[in-house]
C-alpha positions in Angstrom: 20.0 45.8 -12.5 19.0 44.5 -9.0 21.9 42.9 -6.8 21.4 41.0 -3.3 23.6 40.4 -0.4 24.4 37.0 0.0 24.5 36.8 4.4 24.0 33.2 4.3 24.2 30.7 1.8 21.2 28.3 1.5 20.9 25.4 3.0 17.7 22.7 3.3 16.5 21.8 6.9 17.8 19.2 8.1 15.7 16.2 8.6 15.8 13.1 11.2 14.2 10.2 8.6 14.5 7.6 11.1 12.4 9.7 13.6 9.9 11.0 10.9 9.5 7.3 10.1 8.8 6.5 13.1 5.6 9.2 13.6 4.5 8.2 10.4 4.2 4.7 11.2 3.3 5.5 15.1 0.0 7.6 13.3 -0.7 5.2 11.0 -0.8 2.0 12.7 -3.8 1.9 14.7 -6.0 3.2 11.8 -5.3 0.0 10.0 -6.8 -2.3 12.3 -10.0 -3.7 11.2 -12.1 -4.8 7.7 -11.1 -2.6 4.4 -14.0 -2.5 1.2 -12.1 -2.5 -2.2 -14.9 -0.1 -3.2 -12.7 0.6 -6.5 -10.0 -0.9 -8.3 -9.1 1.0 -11.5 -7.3 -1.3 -13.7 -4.9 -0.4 -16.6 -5.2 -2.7 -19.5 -1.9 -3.6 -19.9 0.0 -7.3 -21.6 -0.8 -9.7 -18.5 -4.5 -8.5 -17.8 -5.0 -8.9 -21.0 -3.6 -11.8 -22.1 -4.1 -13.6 -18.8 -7.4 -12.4 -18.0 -9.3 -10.9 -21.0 -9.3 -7.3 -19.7 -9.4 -5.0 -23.4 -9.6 -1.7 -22.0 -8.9 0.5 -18.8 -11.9 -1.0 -16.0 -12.9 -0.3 -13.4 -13.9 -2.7 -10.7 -16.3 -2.2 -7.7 -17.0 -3.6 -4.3 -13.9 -6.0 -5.7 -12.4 -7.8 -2.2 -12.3 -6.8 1.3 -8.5 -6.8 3.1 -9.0 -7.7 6.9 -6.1 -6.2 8.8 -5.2 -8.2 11.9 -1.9 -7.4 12.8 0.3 -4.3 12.4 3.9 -5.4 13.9 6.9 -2.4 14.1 8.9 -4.9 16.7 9.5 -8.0 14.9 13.0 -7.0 14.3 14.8 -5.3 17.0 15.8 -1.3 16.7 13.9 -1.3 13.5 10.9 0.8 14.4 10.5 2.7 11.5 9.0 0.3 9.3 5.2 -1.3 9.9 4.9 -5.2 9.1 0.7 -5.6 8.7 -0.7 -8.9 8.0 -3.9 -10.4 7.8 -6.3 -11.5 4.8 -7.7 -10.8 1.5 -11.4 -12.4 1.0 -12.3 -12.7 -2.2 -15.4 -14.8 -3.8 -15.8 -16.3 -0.9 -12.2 -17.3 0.3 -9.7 -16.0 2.4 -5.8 -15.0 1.3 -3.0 -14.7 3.9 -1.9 -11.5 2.8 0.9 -8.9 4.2 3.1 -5.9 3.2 5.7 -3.9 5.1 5.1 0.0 4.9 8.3 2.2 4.3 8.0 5.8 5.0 7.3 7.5 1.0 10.2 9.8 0.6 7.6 13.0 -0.4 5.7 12.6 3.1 9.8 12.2 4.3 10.9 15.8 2.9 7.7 17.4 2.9 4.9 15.6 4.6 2.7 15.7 1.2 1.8 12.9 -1.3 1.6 9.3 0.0 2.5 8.4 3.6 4.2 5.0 2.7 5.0 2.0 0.2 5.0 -1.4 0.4 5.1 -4.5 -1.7 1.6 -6.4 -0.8 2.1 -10.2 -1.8 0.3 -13.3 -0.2 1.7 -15.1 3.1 1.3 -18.3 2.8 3.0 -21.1 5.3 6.5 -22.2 4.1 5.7 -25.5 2.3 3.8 -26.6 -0.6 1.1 -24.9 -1.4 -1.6 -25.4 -4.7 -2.2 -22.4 -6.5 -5.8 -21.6 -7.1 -7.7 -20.2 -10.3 -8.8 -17.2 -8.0 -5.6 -17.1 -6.1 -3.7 -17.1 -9.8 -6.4 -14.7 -11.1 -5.3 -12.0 -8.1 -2.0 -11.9 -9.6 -2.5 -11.6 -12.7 -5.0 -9.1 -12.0 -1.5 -7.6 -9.9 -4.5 -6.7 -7.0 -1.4 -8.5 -5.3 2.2 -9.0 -6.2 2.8 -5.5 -6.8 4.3 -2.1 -5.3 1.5 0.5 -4.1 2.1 4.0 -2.3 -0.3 4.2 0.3 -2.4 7.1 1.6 -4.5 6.5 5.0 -7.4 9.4 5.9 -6.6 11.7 9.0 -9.9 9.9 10.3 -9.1 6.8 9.5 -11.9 5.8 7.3 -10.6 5.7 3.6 -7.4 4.5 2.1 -5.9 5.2 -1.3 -3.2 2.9 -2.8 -2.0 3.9 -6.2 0.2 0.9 -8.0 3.5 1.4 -9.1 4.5 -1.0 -11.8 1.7 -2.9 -13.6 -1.8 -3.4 -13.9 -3.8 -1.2 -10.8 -3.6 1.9 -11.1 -5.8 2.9 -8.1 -7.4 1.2 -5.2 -9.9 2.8 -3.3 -10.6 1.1 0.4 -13.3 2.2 2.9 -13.3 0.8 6.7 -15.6 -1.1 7.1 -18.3 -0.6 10.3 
């Protein structure tokens, strides 16, 4: 029988979220600027892309949109820093979405800097106001390309980004920047 000496009891290190947030967000931001290629969408077929939009099976979908990023905004709201607000547009067939999510730190890359970096909710920004839905507009949420919750994985360079859906339809978008 082996025995050891307790000298210290266990305890996890003790980490600063709010100032981990804030790195995470500090490194991330200026890679998002610019024009992002949905080189692949990898779409679950689940009730509402079927029944909404005739997808059968699992699909995968290539060179699908591109996602122009043209503002990445941590001081909207005062002492909240840890927390990136990024809008700009979604193009697709030959029209152009106001788009936006707000990235939270992921709680893996939080306690042990692996897995996604963050998650947001991406949903369209339109103007408060009326607005008239369009077929390609209704088609992206059905699709749940947008309306849904994604973890979000950026490159170390910069040049490829991985969101993975949460609750519905995508299970996978690949992005590549755009030159």
């Amino acid at each position: 029988m082996i025995a050891c000496k307790k000298d210290q009891q266990a305890s996890p290190e003790k980490v600063d979220k709010n100032k981990k947030s804030v790195e995470i967000m500090n490194a991330i931001r200026p890679k998002l600027y610019g024009t992002w290629i949905m080189k692949r969408v990898d779409v679950k077929a689940i009730l509402t892309a079927r029944g909404e939009i005739g997808i059968q099976k699992d699909t995968t979908l290539t060179d699908f949109a591109n996602l122009t990023v043209t503002l990445v905004d941590n001081y909207s709201q005062p002492l909240n820093d840890i927390n990136n607000d990024v809008t700009g547009f979604l193009s697709f067939r030959a029209k152009a979405y106001p788009v936006g999510f707000r990235m939270m730190a992921s709680p893996s890359w939080l306690s042990h800097s692996t897995g996604p970096q963050t998650v947001a909710l991406f949903d369209y920004r339109f103007p408060v106001g009326t607005h008239i839905v369009g077929a390609d507009e209704q088609y992206l949420r059905y699709l749940t390309v947008v309306g849904d919750n994604y973890t979000i994985q950026v490159s170390d360079d910069g040049k490829t980004m991985v969101w993975k859906g949460l609750n519905r339809a995508i299970r996978q978008i690949d992005f590549v920047k755009q030159n």
